[in-house]
C-alpha positions as CSV (number, residue, x, y, z in Angstrom):
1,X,0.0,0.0,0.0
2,X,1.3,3.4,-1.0
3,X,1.1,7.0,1.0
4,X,-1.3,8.3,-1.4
5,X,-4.9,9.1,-0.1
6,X,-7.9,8.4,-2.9
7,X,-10.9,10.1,-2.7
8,X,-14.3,7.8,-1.5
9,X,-17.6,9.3,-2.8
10,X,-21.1,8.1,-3.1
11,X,-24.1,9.5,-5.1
12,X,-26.9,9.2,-2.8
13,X,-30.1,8.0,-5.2
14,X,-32.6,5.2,-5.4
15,X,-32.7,2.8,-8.1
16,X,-35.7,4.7,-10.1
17,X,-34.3,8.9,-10.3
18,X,-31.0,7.6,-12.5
19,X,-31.1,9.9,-15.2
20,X,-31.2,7.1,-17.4
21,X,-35.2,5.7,-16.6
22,X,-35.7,9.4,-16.5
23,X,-38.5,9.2,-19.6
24,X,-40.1,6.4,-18.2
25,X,-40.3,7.6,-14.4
26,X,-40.9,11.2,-14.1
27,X,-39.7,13.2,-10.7
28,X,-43.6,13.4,-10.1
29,X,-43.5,9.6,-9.5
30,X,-41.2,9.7,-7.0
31,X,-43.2,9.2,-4.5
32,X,-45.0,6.5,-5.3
33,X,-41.8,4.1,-5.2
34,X,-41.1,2.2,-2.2
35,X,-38.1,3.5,-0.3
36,X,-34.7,1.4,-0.3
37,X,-32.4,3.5,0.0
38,X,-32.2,3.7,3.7
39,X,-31.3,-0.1,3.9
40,X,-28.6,0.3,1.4
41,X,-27.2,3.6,2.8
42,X,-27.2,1.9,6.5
43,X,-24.9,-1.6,4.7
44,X,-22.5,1.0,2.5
45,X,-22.0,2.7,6.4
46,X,-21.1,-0.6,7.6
47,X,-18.8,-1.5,4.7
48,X,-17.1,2.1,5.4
49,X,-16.9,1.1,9.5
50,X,-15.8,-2.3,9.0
51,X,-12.6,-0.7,6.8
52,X,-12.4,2.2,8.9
53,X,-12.7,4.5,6.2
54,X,-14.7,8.0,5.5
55,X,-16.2,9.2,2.3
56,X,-18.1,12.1,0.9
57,X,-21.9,11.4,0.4
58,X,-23.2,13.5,-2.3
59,X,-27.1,13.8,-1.1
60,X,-29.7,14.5,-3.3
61,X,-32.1,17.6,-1.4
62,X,-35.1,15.5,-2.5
63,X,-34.0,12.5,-0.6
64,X,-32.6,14.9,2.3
65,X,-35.9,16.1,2.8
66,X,-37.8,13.0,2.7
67,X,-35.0,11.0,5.2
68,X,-33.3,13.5,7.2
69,X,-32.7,10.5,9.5
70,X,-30.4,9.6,6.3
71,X,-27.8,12.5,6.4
72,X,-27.7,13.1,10.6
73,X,-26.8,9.2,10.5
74,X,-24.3,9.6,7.7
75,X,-22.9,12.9,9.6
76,X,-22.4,11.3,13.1
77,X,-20.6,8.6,11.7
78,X,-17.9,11.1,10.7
79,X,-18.5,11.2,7.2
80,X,-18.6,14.4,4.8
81,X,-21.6,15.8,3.3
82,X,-22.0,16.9,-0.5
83,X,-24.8,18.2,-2.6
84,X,-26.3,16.3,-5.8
85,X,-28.7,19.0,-6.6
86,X,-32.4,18.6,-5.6
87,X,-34.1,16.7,-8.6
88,X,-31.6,14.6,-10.4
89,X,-31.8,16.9,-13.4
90,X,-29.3,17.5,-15.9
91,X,-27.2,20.6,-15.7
92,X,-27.4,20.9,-19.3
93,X,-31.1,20.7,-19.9
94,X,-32.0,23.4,-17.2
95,X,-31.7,27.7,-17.8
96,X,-29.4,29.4,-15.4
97,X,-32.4,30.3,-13.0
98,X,-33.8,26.6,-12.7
99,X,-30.0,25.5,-12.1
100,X,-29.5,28.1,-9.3
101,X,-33.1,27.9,-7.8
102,X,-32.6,23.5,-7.6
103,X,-28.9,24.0,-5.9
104,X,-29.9,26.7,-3.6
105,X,-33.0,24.5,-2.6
106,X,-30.7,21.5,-1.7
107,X,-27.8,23.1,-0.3
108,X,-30.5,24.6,1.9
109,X,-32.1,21.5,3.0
110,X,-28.5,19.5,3.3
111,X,-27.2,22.4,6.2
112,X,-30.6,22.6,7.8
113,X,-30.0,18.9,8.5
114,X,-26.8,18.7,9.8
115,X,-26.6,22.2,11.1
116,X,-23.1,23.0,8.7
117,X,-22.1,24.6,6.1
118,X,-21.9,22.4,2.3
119,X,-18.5,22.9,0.2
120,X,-18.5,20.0,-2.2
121,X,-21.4,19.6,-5.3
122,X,-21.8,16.8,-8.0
123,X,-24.2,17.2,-10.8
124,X,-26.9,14.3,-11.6
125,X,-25.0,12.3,-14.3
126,X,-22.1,14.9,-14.2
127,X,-23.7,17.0,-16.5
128,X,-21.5,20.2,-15.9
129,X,-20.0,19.5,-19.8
130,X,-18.4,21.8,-22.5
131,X,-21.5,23.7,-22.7
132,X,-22.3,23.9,-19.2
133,X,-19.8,25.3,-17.6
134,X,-21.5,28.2,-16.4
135,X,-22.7,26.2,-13.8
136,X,-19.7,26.5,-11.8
137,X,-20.2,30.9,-11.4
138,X,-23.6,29.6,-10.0
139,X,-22.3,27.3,-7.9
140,X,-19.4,29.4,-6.2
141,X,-22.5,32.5,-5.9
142,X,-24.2,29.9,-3.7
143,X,-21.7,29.0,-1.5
144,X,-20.2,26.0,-2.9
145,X,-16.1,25.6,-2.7
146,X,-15.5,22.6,-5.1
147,X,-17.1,20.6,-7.8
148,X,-16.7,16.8,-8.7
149,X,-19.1,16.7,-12.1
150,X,-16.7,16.6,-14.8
151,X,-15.6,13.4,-16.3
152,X,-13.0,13.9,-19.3
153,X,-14.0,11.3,-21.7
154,X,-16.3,10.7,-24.7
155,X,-19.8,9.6,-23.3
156,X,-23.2,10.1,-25.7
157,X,-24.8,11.6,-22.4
158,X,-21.5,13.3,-20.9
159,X,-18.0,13.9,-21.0
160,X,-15.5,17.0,-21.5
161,X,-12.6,14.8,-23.0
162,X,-10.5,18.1,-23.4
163,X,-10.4,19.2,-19.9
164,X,-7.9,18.1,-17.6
165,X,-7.3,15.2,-15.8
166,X,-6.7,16.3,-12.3
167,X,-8.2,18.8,-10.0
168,X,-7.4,22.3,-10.8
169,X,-8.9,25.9,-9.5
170,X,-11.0,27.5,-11.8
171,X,-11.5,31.7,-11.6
172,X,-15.2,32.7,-12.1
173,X,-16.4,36.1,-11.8
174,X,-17.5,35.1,-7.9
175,X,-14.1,33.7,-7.2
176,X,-12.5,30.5,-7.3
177,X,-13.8,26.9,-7.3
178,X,-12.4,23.7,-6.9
179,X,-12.8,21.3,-9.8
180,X,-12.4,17.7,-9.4
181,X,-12.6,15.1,-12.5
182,X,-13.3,11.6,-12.0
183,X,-10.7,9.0,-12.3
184,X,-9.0,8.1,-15.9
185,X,-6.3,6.4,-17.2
186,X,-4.2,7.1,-20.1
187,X,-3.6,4.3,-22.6
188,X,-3.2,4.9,-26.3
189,X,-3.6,8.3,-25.9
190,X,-7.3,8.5,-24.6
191,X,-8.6,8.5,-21.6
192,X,-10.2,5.8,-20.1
193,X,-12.9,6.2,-17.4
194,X,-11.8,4.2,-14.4
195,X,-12.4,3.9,-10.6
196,X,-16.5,4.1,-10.3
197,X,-20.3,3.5,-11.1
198,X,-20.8,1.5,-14.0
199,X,-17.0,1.0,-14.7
200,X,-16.3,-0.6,-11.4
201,X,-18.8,-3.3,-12.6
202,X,-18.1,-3.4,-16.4
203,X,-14.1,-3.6,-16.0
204,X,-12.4,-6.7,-14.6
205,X,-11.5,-5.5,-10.9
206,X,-8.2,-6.1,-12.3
207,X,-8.2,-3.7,-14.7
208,X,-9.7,-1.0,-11.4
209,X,-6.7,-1.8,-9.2
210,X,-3.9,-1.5,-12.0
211,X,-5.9,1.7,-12.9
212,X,-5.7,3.0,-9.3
213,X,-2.1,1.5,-8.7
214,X,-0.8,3.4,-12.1
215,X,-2.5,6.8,-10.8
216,X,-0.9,6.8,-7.2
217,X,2.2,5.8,-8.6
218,X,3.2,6.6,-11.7
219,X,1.0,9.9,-11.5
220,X,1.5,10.3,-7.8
221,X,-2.6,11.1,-7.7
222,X,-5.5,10.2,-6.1
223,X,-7.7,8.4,-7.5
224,X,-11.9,8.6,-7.6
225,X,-14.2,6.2,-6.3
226,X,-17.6,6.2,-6.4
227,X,-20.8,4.4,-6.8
228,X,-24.6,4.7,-5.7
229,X,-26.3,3.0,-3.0
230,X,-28.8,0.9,-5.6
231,X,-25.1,-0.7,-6.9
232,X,-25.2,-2.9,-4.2
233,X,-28.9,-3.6,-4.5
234,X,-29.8,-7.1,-5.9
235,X,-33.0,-7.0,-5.0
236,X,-34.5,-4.0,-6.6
237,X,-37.3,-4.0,-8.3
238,X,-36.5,-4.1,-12.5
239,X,-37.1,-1.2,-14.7
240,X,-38.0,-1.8,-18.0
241,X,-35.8,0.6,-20.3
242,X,-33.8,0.7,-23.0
243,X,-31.4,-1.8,-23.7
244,X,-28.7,-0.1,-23.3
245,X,-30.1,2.0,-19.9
246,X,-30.9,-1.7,-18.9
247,X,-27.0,-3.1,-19.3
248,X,-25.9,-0.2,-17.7
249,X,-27.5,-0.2,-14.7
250,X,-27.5,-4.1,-13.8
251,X,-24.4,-5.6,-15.2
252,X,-22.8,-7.1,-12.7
253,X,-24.6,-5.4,-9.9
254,X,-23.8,-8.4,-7.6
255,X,-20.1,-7.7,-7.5
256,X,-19.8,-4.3,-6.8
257,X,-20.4,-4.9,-2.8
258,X,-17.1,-7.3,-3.0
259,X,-15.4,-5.3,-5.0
260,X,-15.3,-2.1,-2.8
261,X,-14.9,-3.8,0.1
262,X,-11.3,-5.5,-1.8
263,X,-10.6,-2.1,-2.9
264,X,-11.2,-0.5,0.5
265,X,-8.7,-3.4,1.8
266,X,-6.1,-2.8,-0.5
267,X,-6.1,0.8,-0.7
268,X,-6.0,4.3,1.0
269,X,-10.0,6.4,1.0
270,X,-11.1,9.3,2.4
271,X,-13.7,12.0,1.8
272,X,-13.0,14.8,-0.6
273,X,-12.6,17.4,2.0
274,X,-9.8,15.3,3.6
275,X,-7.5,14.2,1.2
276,X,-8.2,17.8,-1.1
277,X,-7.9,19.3,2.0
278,X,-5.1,22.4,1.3
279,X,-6.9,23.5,-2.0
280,X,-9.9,23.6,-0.8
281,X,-8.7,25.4,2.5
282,X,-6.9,27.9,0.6
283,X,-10.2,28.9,-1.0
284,X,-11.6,29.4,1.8
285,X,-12.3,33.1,4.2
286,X,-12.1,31.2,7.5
287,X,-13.2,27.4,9.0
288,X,-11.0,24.3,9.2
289,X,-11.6,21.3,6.9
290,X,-10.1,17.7,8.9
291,X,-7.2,16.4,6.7
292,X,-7.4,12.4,5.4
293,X,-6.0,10.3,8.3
294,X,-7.0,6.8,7.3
């Protein structure tokens, strides 16, 4: 095991808002879906106890408001809490009022709950692309220190494979922000998504833990994890999609629960806020962010 720190992040969501069953279950269905998130967030806790490790849990507001009981528990446990807007909508799809009026309406409901302020946002499907990068003035106007929503690869519903591959500052007109990029790999001179979500399961575990072995040391970087609580959900009830939406989202859905727990074991996590923990400070007026000390 090597001295670097990766970074540990879950999207919190149930099976039915991914963006992907989107035309087939509307946000005004929500409701009428039973609840399982508050099993699977209470076994990913566990997993994260049992490896002694802490992680960043970016919250949707919708699901905040429904199960405060979710975030306090989450927070006690010594765990950092991010924003994943309020709706699962797509950056991209929404005008620069809706964006700012479903951020401000989470980040709002997130500090209510747990009584502190919220420095990290991910967009639903990390939609903050090319063409929406506007989003991150909004986001530092609203309080928000860094973003984790781009992902620097080709993808038909995301991707800004020009931008760079490790955090950076950006200047907006409201001062800087933090961004993060998820995880890739360079091979043949493209970069290749690795390290979370769908790739955790499609990839040979193999191919995760040469991926995260290259990027702590030949790169001497942290690497990305993440995943969503209905990942390690077997038991969900199926949604009828596409064919594609459908591969996506249940290949291999049995394995990912082993394979964070192996990659837990064999490697260094902790929550963004921790292992970022000087570039984010530096942006900040005043407060003190705990460094990564797994």
């Amino acid at each position: 095991m090597n001295n670097v720190c990766n970074i540990l992040t879950v999207d919190v969501e149930d099976y039915y808002m991914v963006s992907a069953f989107s035309d087939i279950i509307p946000t005004e269905k929500w409701d009428s879906y039973g609840n399982r998130i508050e099993n699977n967030i209470m076994r990913i806790l566990d997993i994260f106890e049992k490896h002694d490790t802490k992680g960043t849990f970016f919250i949707l507001g919708w699901v905040a408001e429904r199960y405060p009981q979710i975030v306090k528990e989450i927070d006690r446990r010594g765990h950092e809490i991010g924003c994943h807007s309020y709706q699962h909508k797509l950056v991209y799809d929404m005008t620069i009022e809706e964006f700012r009026e479903d951020t401000r309406k989470a980040k709002t409901i997130l500090e209510g709950i747990v009584g502190k302020p919220i420095y990290g946002y991910r967009a639903p499907s990390y939609s903050i692309t090319k063409k929406s990068m506007w989003a991150l003035e909004i986001l530092r106007e609203e309080g928000f220190l860094y973003d984790s929503s781009i992902f620097p690869i080709v993808h038909d519903r995301y991707g800004y494979p020009e931008f760079g591959r490790f955090p950076m500052v950006l200047e907006t007109p409201s001062g800087g922000i933090l961004e993060i990029p998820l995880s890739t790999i360079r091979i043949f001179n493209k970069n290749i998504p690795a390290g979370g979500g769908g790739y955790l399961r499609l990839f040979p575990l193999l191919f995760t833990e040469w991926a995260i072995k290259n990027l702590n040391g030949k790169e001497n970087k942290s690497a990305i994890l993440y995943f969503h609580p209905w990942e390690i959900d077997t038991d969900q009830p199926r949604i009828n999609g596409s064919y594609l939406s459908m591969f996506r989202h249940y290949t291999n859905i049995g394995k990912t629960e082993n394979r964070i727990g192996h990659l837990l074991k064999t490697f260094r996590f902790g929550p963004v806020a921790g292992v970022l923990h000087d570039q984010i400070h530096s942006l900040m007026e005043n407060g003190e962010i705990r460094k990564c000390v797994s």
